[in-house]
PDB file of N, CA, C and O in Angstrom:
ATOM      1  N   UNK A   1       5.324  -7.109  17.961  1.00  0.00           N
ATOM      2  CA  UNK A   1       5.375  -7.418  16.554  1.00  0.00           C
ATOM      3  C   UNK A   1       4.384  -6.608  15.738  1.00  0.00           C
ATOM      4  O   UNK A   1       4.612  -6.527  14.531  1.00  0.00           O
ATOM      5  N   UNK A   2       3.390  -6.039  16.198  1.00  0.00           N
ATOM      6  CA  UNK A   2       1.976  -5.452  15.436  1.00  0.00           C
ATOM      7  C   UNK A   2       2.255  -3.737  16.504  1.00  0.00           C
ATOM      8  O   UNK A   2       1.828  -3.415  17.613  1.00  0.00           O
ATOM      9  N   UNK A   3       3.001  -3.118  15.665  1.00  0.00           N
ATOM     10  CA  UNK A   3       2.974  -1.944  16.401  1.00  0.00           C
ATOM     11  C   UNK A   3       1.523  -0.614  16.354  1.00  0.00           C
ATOM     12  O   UNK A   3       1.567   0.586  16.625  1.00  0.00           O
ATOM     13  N   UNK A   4       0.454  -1.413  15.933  1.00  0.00           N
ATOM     14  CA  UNK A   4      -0.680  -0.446  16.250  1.00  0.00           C
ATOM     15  C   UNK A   4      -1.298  -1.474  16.156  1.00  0.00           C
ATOM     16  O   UNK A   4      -1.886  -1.862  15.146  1.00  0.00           O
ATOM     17  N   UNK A   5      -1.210  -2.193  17.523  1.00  0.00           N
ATOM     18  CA  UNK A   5      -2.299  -3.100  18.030  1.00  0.00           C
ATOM     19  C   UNK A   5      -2.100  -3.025  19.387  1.00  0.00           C
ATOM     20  O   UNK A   5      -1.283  -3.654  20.059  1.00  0.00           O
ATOM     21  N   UNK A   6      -3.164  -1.952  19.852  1.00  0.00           N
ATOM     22  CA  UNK A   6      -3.695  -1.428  21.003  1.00  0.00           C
ATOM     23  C   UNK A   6      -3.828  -2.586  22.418  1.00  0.00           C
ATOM     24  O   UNK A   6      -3.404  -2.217  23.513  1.00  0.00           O
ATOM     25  N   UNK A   7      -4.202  -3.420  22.315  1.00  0.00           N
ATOM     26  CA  UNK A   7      -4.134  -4.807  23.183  1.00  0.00           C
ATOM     27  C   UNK A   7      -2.787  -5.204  23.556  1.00  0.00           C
ATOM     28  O   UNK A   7      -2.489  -5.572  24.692  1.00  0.00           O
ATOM     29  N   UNK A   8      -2.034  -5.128  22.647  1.00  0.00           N
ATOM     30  CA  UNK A   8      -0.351  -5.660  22.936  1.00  0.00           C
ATOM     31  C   UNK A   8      -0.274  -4.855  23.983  1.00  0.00           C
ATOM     32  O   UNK A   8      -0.303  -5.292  25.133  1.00  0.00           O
ATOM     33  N   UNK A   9      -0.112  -2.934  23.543  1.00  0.00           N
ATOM     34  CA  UNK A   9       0.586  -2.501  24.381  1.00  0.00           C
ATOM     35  C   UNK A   9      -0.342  -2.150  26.001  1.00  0.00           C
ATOM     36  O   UNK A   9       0.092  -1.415  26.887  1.00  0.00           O
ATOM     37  N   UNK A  10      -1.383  -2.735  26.029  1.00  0.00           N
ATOM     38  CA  UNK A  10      -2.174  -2.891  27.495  1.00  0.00           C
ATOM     39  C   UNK A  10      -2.078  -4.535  27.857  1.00  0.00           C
ATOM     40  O   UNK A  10      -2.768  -4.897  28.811  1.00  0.00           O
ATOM     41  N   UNK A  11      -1.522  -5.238  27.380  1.00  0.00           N
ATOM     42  CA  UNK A  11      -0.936  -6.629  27.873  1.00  0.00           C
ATOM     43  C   UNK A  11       0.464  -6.340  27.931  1.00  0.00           C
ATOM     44  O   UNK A  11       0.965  -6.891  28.911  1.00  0.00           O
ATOM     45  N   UNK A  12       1.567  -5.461  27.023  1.00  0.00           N
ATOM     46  CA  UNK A  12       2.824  -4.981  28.002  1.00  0.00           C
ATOM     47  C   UNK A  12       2.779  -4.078  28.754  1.00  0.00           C
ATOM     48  O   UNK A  12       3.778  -3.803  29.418  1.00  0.00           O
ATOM     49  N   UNK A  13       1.930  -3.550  28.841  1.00  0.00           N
ATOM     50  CA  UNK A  13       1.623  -2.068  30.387  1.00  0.00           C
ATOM     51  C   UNK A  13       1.303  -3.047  31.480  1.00  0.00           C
ATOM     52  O   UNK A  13       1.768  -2.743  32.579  1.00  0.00           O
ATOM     53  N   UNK A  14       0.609  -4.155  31.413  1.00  0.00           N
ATOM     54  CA  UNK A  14       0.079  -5.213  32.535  1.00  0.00           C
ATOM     55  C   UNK A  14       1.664  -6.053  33.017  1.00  0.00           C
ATOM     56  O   UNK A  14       1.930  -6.119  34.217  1.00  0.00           O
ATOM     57  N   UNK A  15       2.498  -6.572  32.117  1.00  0.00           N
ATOM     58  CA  UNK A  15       3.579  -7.311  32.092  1.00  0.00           C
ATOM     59  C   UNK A  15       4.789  -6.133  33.366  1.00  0.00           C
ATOM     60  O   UNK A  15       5.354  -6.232  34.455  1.00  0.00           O
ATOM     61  N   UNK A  16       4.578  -5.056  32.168  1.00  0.00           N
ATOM     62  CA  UNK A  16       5.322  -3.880  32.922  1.00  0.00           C
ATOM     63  C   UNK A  16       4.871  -3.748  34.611  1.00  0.00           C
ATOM     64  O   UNK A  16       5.615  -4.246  35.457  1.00  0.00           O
ATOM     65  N   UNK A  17       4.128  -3.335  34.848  1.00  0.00           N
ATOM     66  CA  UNK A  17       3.047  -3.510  35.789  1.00  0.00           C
ATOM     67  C   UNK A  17       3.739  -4.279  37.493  1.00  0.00           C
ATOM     68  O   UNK A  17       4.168  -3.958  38.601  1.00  0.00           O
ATOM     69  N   UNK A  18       3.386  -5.604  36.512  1.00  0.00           N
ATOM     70  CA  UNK A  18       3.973  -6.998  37.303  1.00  0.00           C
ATOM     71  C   UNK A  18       5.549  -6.787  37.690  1.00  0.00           C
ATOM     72  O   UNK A  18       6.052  -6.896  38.809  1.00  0.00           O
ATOM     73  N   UNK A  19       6.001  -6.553  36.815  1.00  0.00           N
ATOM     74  CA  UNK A  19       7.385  -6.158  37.620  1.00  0.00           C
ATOM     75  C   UNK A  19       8.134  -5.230  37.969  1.00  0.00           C
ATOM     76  O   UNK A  19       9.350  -5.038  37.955  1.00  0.00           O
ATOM     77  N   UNK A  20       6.623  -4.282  38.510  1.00  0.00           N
ATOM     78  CA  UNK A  20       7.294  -2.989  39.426  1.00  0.00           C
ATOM     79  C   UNK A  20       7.853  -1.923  38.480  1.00  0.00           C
ATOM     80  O   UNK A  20       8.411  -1.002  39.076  1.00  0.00           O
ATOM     81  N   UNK A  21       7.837  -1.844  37.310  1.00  0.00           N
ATOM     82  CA  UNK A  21       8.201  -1.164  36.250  1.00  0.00           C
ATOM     83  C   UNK A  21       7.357   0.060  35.734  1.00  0.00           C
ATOM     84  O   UNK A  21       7.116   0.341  34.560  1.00  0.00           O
ATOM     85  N   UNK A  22       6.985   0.684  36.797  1.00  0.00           N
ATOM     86  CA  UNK A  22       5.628   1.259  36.335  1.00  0.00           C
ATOM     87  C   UNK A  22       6.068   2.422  35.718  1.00  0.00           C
ATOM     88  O   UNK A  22       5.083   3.092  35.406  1.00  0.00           O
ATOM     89  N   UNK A  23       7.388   3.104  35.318  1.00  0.00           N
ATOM     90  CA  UNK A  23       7.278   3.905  34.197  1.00  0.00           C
ATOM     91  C   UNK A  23       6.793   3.735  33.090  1.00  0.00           C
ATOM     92  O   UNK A  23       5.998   4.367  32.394  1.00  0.00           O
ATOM     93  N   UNK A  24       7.757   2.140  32.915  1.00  0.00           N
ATOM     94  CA  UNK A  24       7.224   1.224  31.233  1.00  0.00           C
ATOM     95  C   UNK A  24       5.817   1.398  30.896  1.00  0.00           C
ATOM     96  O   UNK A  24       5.217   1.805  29.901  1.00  0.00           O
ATOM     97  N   UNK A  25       5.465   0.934  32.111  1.00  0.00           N
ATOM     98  CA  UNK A  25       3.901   0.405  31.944  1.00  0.00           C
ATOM     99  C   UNK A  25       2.703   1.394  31.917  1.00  0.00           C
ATOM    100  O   UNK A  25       1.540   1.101  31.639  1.00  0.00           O
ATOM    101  N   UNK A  26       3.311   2.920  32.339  1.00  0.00           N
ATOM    102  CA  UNK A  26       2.352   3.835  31.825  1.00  0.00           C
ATOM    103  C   UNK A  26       3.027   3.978  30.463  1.00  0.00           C
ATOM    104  O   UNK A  26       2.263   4.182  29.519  1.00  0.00           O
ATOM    105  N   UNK A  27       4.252   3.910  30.223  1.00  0.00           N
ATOM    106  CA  UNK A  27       4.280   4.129  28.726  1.00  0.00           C
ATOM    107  C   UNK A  27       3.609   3.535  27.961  1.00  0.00           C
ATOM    108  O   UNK A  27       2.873   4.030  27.108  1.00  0.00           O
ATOM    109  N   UNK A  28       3.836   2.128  28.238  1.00  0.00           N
ATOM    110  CA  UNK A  28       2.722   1.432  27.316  1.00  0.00           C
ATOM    111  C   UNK A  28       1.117   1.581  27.744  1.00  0.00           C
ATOM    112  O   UNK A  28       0.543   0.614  27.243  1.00  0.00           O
ATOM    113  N   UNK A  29       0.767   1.888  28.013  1.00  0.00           N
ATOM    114  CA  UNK A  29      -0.612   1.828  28.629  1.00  0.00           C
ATOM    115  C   UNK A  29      -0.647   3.190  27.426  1.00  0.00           C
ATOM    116  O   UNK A  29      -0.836   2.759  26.289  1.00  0.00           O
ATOM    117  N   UNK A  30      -0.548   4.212  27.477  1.00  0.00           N
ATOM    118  CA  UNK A  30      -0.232   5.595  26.738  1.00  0.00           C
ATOM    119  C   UNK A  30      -0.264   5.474  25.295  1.00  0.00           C
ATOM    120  O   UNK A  30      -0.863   6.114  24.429  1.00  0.00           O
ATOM    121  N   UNK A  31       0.726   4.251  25.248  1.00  0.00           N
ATOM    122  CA  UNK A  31       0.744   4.405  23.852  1.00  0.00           C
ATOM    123  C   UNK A  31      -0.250   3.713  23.128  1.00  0.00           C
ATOM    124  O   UNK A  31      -0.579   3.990  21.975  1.00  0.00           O
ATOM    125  N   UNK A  32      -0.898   2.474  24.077  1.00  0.00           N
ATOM    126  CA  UNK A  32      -2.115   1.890  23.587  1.00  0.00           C
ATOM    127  C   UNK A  32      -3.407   2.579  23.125  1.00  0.00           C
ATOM    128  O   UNK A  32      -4.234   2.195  22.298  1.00  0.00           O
ATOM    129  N   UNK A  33      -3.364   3.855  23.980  1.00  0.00           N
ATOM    130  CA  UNK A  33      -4.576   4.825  24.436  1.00  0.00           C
ATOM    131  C   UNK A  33      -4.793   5.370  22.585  1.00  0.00           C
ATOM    132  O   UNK A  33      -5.684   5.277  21.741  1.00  0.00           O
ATOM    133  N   UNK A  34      -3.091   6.074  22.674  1.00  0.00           N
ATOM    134  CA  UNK A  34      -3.041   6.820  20.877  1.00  0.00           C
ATOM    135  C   UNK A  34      -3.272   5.914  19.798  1.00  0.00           C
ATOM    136  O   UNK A  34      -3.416   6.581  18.773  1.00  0.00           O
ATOM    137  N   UNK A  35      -3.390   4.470  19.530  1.00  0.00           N
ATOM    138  CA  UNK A  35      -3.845   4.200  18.624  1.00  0.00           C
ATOM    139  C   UNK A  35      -5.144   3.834  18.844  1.00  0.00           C
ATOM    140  O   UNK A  35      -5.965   3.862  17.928  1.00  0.00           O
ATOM    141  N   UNK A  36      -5.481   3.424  20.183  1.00  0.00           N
ATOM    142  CA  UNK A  36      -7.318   3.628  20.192  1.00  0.00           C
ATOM    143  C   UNK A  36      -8.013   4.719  19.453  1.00  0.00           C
ATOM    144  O   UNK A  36      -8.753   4.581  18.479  1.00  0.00           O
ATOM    145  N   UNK A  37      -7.531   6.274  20.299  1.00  0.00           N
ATOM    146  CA  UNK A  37      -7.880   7.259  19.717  1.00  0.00           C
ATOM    147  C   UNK A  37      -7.277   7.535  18.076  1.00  0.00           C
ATOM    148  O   UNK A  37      -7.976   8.274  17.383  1.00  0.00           O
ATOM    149  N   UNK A  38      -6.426   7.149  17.658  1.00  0.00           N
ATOM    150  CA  UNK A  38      -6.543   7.062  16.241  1.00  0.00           C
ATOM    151  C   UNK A  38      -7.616   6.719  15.386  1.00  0.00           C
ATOM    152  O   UNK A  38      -8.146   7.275  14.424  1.00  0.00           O
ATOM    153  N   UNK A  39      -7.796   5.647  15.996  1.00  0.00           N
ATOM    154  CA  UNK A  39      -9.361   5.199  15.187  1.00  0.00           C
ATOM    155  C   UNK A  39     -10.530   5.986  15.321  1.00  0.00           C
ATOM    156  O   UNK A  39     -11.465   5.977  14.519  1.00  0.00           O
ATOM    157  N   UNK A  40     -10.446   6.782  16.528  1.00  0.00           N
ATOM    158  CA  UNK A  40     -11.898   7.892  16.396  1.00  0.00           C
ATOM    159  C   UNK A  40     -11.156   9.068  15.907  1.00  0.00           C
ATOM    160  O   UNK A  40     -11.910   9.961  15.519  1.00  0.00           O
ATOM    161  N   UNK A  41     -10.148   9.278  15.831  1.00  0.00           N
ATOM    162  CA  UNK A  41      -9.408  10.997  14.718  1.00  0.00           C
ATOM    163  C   UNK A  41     -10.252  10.551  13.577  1.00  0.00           C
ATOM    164  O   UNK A  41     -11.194  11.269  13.238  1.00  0.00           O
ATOM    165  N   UNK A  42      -9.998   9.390  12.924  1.00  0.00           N
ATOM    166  CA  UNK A  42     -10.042   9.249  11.427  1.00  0.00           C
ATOM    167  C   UNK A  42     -12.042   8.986  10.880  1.00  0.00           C
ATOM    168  O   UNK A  42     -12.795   9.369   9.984  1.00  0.00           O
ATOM    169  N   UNK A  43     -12.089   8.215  11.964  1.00  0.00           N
ATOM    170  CA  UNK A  43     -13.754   8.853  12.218  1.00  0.00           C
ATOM    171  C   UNK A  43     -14.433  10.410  12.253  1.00  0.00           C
ATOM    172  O   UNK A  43     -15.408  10.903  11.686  1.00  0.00           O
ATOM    173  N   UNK A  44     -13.679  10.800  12.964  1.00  0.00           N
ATOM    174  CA  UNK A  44     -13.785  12.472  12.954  1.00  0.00           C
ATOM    175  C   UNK A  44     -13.585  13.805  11.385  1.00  0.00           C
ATOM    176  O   UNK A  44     -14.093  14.830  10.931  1.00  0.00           O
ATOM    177  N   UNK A  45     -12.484  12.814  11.130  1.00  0.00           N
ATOM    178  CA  UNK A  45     -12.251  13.351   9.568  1.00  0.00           C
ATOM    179  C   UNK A  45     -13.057  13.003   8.548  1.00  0.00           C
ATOM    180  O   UNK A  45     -13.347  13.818   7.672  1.00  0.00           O
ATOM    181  N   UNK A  46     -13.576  11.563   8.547  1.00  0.00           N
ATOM    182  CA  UNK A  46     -14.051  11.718   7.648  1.00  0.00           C
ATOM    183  C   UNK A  46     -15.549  12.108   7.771  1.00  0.00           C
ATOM    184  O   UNK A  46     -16.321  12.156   6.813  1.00  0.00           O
ATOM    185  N   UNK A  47     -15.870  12.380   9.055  1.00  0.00           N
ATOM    186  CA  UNK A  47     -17.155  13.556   9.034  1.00  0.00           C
ATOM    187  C   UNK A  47     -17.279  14.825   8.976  1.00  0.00           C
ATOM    188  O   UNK A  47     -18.276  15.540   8.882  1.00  0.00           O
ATOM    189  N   UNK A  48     -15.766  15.132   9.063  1.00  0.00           N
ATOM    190  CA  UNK A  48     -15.359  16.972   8.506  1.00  0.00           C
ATOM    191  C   UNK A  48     -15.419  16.709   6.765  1.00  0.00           C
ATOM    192  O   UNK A  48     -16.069  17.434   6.012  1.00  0.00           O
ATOM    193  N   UNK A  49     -14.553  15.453   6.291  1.00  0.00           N
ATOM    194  CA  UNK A  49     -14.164  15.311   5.055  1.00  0.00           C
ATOM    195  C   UNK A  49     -14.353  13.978   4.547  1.00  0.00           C
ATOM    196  O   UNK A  49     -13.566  13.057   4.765  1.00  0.00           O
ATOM    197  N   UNK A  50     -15.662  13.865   3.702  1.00  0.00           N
ATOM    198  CA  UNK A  50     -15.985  12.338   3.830  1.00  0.00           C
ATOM    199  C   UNK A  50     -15.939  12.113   2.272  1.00  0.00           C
ATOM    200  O   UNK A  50     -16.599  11.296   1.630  1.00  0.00           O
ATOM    201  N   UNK A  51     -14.880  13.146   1.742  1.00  0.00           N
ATOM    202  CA  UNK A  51     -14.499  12.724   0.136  1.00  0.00           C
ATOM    203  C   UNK A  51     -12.853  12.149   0.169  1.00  0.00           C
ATOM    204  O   UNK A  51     -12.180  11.531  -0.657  1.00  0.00           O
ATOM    205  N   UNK A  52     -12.617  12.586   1.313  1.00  0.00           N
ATOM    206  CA  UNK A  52     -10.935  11.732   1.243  1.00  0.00           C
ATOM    207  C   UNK A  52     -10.671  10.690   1.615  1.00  0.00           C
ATOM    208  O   UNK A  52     -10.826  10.402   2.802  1.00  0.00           O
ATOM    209  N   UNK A  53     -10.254   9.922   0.828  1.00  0.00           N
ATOM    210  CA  UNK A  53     -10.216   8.423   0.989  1.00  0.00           C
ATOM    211  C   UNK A  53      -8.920   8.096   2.057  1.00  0.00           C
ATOM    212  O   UNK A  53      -8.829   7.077   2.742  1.00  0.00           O
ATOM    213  N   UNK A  54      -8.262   8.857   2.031  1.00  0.00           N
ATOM    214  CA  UNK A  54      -7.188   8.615   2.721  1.00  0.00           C
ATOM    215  C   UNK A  54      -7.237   8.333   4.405  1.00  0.00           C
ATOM    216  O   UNK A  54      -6.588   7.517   5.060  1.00  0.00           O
ATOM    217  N   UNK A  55      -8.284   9.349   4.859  1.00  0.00           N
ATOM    218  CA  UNK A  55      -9.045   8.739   6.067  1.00  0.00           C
ATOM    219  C   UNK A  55      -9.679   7.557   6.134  1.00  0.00           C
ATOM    220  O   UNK A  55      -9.762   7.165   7.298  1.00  0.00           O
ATOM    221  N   UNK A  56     -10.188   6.795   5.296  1.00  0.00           N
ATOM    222  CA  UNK A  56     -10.773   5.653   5.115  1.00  0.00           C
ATOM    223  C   UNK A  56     -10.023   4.572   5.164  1.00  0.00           C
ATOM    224  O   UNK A  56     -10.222   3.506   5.746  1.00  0.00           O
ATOM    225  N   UNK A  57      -9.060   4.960   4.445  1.00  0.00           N
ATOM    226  CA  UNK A  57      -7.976   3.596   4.308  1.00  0.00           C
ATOM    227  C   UNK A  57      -6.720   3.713   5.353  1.00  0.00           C
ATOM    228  O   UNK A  57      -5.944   2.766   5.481  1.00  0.00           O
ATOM    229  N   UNK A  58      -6.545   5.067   6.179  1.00  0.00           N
ATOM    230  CA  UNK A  58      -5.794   4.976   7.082  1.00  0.00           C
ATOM    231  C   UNK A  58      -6.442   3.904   8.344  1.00  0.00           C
ATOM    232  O   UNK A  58      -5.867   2.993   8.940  1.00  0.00           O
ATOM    233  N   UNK A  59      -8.009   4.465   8.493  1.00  0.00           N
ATOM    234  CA  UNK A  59      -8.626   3.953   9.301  1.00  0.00           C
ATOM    235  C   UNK A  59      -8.925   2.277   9.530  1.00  0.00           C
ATOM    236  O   UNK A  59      -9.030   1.578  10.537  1.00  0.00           O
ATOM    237  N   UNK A  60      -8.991   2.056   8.318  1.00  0.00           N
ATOM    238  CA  UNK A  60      -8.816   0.184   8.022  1.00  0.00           C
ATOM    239  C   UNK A  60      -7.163  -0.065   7.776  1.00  0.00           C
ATOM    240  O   UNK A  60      -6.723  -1.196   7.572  1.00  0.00           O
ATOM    241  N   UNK A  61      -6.556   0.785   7.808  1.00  0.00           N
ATOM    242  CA  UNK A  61      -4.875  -0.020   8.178  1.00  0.00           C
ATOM    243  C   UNK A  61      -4.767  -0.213   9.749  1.00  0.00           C
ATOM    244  O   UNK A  61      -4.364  -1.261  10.253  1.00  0.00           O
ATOM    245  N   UNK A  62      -5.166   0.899  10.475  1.00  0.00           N
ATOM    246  CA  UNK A  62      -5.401   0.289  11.742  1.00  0.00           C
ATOM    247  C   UNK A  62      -5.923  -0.674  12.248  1.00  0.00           C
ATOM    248  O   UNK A  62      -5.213  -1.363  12.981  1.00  0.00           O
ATOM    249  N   UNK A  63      -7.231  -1.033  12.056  1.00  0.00           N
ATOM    250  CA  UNK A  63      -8.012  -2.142  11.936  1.00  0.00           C
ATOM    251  C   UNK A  63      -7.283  -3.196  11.621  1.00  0.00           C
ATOM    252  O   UNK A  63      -7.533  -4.139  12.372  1.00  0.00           O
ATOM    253  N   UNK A  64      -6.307  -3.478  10.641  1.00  0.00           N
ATOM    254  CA  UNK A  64      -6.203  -4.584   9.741  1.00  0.00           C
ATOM    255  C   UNK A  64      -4.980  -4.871  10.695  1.00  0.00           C
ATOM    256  O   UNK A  64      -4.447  -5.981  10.720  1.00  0.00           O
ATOM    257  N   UNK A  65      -4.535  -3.752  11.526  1.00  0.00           N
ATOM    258  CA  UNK A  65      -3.457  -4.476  12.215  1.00  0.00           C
ATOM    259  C   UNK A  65      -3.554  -4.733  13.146  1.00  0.00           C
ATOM    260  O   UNK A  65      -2.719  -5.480  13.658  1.00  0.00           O
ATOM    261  N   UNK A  66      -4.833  -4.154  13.992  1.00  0.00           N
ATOM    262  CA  UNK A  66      -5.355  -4.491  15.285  1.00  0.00           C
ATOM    263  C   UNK A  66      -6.410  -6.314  14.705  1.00  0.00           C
ATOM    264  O   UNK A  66      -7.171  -6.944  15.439  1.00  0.00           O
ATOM    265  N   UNK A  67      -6.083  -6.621  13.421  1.00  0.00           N
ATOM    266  CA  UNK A  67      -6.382  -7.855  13.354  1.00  0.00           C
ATOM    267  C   UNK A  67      -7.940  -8.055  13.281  1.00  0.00           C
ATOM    268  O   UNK A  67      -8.290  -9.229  13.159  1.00  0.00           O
ATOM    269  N   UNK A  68      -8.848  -7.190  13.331  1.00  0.00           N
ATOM    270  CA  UNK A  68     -10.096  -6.708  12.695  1.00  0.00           C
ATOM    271  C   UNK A  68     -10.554  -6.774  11.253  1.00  0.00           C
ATOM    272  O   UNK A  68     -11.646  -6.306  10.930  1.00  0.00           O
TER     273      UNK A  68
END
């Protein structure tokens, strides 16, 4: 339901996991990884570029959906 909330998809990589599904479950495990690292890209930008807000508020939409 919260598609950049990093926990879901390492509780469905675990689910996956459990039932021998282990393509799924590196998928999800993978895809959990890219919105982790999303949150340090946008960290990164805004220490290249710490006048664009757009890094700022991308960075708290993540947050806000990882429920932070």
């Amino acid at each position: 339901l919260k598609p950049h909330w990093s926990k879901g998809y390492s509780r469905l990589g675990a689910a996956h996991y459990g039932l021998s599904q282990y393509d799924n479950a590196v998928w999800a495990y993978k895809k959990g990884l890219e919105i982790d690292t999303a949150i340090q890209d946008y960290w990164k930008a805004l220490e290249f570029d710490d006048q664009d807000v757009s890094f700022l508020i991308n960075r708290a939409a993540v947050y806000l959906d990882m429920g932070k």
